[in-house]
C-alpha positions in Angstrom: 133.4 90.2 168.0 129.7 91.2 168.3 131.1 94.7 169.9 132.3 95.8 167.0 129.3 96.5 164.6 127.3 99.5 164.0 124.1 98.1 165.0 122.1 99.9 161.9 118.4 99.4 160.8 117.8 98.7 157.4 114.4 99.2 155.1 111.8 96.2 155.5 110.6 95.2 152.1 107.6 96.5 151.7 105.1 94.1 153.0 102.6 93.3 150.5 98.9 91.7 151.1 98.6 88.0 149.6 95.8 86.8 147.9 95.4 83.2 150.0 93.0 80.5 149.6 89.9 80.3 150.3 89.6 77.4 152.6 92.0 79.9 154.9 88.7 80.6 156.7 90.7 81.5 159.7 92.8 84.2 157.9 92.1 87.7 157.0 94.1 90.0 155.5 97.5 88.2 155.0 100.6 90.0 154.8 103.9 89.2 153.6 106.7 90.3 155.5 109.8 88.4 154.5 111.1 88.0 150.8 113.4 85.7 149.5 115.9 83.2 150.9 115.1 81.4 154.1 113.0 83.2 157.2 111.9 81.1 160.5 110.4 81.0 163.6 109.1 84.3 163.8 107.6 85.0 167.2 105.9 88.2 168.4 107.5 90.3 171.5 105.1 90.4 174.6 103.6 93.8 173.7 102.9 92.7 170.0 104.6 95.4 168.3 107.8 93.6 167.0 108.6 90.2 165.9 112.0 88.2 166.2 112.8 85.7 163.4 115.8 84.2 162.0 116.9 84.7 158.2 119.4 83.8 155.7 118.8 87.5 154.5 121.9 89.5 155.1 119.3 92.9 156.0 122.4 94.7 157.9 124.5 96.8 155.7 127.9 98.0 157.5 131.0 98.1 155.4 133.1 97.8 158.8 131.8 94.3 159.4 134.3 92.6 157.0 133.1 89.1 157.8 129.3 89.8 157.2 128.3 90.0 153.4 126.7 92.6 151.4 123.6 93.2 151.8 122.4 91.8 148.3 124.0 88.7 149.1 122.8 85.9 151.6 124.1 84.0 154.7 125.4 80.3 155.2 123.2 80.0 158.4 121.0 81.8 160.1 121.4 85.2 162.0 118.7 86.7 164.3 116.6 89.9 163.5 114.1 92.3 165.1 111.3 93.4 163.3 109.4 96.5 164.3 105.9 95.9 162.8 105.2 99.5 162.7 108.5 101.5 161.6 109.1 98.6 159.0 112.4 98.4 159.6 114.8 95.2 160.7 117.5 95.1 163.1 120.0 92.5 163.4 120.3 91.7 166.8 122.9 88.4 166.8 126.7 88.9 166.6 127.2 87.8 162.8 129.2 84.8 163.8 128.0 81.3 163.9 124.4 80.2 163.9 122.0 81.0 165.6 118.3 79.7 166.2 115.4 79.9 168.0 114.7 83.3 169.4 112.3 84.4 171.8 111.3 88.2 173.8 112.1 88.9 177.1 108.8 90.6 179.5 109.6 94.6 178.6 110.6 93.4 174.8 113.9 95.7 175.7 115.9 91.9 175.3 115.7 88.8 173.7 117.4 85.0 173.8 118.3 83.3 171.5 121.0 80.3 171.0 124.0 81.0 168.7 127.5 78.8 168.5 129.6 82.0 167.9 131.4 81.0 171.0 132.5 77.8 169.2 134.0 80.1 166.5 132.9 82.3 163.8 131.9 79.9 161.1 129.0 78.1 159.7 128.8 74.6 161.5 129.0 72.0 158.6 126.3 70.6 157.4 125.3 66.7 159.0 125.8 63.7 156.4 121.8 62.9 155.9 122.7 59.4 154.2 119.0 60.1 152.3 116.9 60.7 155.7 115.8 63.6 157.4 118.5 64.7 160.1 119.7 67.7 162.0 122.8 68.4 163.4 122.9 68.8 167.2 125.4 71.9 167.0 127.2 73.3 170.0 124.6 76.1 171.1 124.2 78.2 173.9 121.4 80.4 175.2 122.2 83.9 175.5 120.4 86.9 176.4 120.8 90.4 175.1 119.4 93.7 174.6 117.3 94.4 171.4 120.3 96.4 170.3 122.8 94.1 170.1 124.8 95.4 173.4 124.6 93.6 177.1 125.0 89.7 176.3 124.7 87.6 178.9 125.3 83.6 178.4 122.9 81.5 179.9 124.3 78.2 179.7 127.4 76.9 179.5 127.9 72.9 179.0 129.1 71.1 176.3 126.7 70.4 173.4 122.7 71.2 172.3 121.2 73.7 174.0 118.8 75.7 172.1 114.9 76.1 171.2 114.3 78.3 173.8 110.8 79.9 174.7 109.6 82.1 177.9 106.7 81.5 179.9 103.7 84.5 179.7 103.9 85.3 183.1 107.6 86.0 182.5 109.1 84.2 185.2 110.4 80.8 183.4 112.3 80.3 180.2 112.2 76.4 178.6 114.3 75.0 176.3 115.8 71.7 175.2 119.0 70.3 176.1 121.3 67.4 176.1 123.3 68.0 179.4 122.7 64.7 180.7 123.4 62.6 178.2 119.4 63.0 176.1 117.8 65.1 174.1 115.2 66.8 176.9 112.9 69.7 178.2 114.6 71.7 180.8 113.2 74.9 182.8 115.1 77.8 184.9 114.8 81.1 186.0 115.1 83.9 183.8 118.8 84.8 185.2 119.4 80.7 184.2 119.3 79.8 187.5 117.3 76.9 189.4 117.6 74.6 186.6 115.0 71.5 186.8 115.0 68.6 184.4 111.3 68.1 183.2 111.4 65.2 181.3 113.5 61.8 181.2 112.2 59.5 178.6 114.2 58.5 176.0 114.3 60.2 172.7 114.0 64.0 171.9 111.9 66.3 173.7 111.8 69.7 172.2 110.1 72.5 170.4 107.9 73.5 174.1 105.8 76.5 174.2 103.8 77.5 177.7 100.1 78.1 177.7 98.5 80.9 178.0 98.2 80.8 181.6 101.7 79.5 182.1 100.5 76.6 183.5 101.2 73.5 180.9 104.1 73.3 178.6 102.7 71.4 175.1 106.0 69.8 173.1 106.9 67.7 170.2 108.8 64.4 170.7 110.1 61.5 169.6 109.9 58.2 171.5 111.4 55.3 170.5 110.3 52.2 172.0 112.2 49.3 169.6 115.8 48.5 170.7 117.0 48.6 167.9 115.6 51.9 166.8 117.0 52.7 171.0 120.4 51.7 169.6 119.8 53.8 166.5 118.9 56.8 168.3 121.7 56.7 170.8 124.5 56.1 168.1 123.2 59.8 165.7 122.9 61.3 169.4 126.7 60.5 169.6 127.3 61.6 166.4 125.3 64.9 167.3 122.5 63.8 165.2 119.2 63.8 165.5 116.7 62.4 163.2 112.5 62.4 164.3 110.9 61.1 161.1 107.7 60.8 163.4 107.1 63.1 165.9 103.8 63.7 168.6 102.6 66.5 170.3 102.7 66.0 174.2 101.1 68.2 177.0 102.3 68.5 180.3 102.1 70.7 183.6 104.6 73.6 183.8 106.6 71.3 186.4 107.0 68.4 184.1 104.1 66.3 185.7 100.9 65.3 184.0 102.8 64.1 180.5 100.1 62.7 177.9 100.0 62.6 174.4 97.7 64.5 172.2 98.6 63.4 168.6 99.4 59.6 167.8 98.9 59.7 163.6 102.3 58.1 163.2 102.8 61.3 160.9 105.7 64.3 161.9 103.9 66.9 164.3 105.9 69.8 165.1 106.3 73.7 166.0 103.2 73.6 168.2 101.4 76.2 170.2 98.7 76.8 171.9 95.3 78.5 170.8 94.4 81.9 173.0 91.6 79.9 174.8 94.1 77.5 176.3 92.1 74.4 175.1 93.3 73.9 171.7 96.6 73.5 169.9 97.6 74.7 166.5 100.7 72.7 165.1 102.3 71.8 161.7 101.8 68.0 160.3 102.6 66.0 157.1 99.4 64.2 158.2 97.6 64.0 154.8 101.0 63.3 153.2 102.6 60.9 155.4 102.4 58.2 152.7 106.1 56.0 151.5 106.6 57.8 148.6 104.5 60.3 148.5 106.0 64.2 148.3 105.6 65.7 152.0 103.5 68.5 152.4 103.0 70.2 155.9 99.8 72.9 157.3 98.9 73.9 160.2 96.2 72.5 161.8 94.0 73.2 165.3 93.3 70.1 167.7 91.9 69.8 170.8 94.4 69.2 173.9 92.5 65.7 174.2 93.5 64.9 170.3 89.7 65.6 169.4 88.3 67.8 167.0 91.4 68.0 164.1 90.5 70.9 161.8 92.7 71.8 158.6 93.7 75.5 158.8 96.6 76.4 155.6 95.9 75.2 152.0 98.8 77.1 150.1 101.7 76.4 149.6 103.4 72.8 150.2 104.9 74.1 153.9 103.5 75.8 156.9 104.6 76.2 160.1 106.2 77.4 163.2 102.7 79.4 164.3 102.3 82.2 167.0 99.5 84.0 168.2 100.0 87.8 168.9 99.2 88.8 173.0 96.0 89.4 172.4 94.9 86.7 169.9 93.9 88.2 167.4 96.5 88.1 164.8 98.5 84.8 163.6 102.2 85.1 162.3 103.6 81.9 160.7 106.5 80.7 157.7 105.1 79.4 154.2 106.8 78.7 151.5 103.7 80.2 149.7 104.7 82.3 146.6 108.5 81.5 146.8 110.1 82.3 143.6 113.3 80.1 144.4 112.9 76.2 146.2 113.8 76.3 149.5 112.5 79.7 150.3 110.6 80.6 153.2 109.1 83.5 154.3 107.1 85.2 157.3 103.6 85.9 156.8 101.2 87.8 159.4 97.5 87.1 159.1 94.1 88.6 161.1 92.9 85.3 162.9 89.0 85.0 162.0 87.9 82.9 165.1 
C-alpha cells in the first residue's frame, strides 16, 4: 500500500523557545518542536541534522491517500516522521497502515528502521484490556528498513509476534532490538542486512528499551525480572496473552555481546527509556523514583546516574512526564518528550534543549 502515496513535506509548526524551570540547570535554550496530540521517541540521525519520532499528528496532507485522515485531524496509532531540523519541515516516512514504533537512523541518515504491523493489515491493533494496571500490548511487529523517502523497504524480520524497539550501534555495524522469538521477551543483536542473529540475553522477564554506548561497546537496557513464582506464572500467562506489564523496571548494563550483565538501578521504582551520557560513564534515564508511592499520582524526569548506580542527580522539574532522552552526535544538544505545556491530557510533545554540562 505504502507505494501509492505522494511522499509530500508538510510545514513544521513553528518551533517556539520554552521558558523551563530553573532547576533545569543542564538545559539552555529549550525549544519546542512538536504541538499537540501525542509525539515519542524522538531520536537524532547520525549526522544531527534531522530527527525521527513517531506522532499521532496526521502532518502529511495527500487527498489520494483515502485511508490517511486530514491533516487537521489525528491518528488511532502512531505513524513515523522525519524531521529536518533546519528546513522545518516533516516528512512521513511509514506506510500509513498499522502502527508503528520505535524508529532509529541508519549510518548516511539516507534510511531508517522502524517496526510497523502494516503487514498484519492496515488497522489500528486494538487496544489490550488493562484490568486497572499498567499494560502493553505485545502487537505483531516487524523491523523494516527504508529509505527516508518512503521508497526501498526492506523487512528485517519475519517470525511470529513482538519484534520492535530497535536501536543501531554508533559504529554502524549492529542493530539491537527486543524480541520474543523464542518464547521471552529478550535483547537480540544482528547485522545491519538482519543477518547473524545472536540471542543476548535469557533471563526471564522482559528485556528491552537497549541503546549502545558511545563506543559501541556496552549495551545499557531496562528490564523486568521476576523472581516469585507466582508473579513467574503471572508473567508467562499476559506473555500468552501478548501482554506485558513492568510496573517495576531496572536499568542493566552489559557488554555489546551480552556478557558482563549487572544492574545499575535497584529503587524498586519504574526506570525506563535510558541512554548513555557522551562521556560513556553515566546514564540518563526516565523514573517515577520520587513518586513511586501506593497511591500517590506518578510523575516521571529524567535523571543522570553513574553506570555503578552512584551519583543520582535530578535533571527535569516541569511538567509531570519526561522521557525517552537522546544526546545529539556531538553531545551537546539534548532532545526528549514532555508533557510540559500540553494544552489537552495525554499530550506529548518533542522538546530540543542545549545541554549545559
Amino acid at each position: 500500500m505504502w507505494s501509492q502515496f505522494t511522499w509530500t513535506e508538510s510545514p513544521l509548526a513553528k518551533p517556539s523557545a520554552f521558558q523551563g524551570s530553573g532547576e533545569e540547570r543542564h538545559f539552555k535554550n529549550i525549544r519546542q518542536l512538536t504541538f499537540g496530540r501525542k509525539n515519542a521517541e524522538a531520536y537524532f540521525s547520525f549526522d544531527g541534522t534531522k530527527l525521527i519520532f513517531q506522532s499521532t499528528n496526521n502532518w502529511m496532507q495527500d487527498s489520494f491517500a483515502a485511508t490517511l485522515k486530514t491533516a487537521n485531524e489525528g491518528l488511532e496509532c502512531y505513524q513515523m516522521y522525519i524531521m529536518d531540523l533546519e528546513s522545518e519541515t516533516i516528512r512521513l516516512v511509514s506506510t500509513g497502515s498499522g502502527a508503528t514504533t520505535c524508529g532509529y537512523f541508519f549510518p548516511g541518515n539516507r534510511r531508517v528502521l522502524y517496526s510497523s504491523t502494516h503487514a498484519s493489515g492496515p488497522n489500528c491493533p486494538p487496544k489490550p484490556k488493562r484490568d486497572g494496571a499498567y499494560r502493553w500490548a505485545l502487537d505483531d511487529y516487524d523491523l523494516y528498513a527504508v529509505r527516508i523517502d518512503g521508497q526501498e523497504m526492506q523487512r528485517l524480520t519475519t517470525t511470529p509476534g513482538y519484534d520492535a524497539e530497535a536501536t543501531i550501534s554508533p559504529d554502524g555495524k549492529t542493530i539491537v532490538w527486543t524480541s520474543v522469538k523464542d518464547g521471552d521477551l529478550d535483547l537480540y543483536a544482528m547485522n545491519l542486512d538482519g543477518t547473524k542473529v545472536r540471542r543476548l540475553t535469557d533471563d526471564i522477564g522482559y528485556d528491552g528499551g537497549a541503546f549502545f554506548s558511545p563506543d559501541s561497546k556496552r549495551i545499557v537496557y531496562r528490564a523486568s525480572h521476576p523472581t516469585d513464582q507466582t508473579e513467574v506464572e503471572k508473567y508467562q500467562s499476559l506473555l500468552k496473552q501478548r501482554l506485558v506489564e513492568p510496573g517495576q523496571l531496572e536499568i542493566f548494563v552489559m557488554n555489546s555481546d551480552g556478557s558482563g550483565r549487572r544492574q545499575v538501578t535497584a529503587n524498586g521504582a519504574s526506570n525506563f527509556a535510558p541512554y548513555f551520557h557522551p562521556d560513556g560513564k553515566r546514564i540518563m534515564f526516565s523514573s517515577n523514583v520520587e513518586t513511586r508511592a501506593e497511591g500517590e499520582r506518578p510523575t516521571f524526569h529524567l535523571y543522570l546516574v553513574g553506570d555503578d548506580g552512584a551519583g543520582l542527580e535530578r535533571v527535569t522539574f516541569d511538567g509531570q512526564f519526561n522521557s525517552f532522552p537522546m544526546f545529539s552526535p556531538d553531545g551537546r544538544r539534548l532532545v526528549w518528550v514532555s508533557d510540559r505545556g500540553a494544552k489537552h491530557p495525554g499530550e506529548f510533545n518533542v522538546f530540543l534543549a542545549d545541554w549545559v554540562p
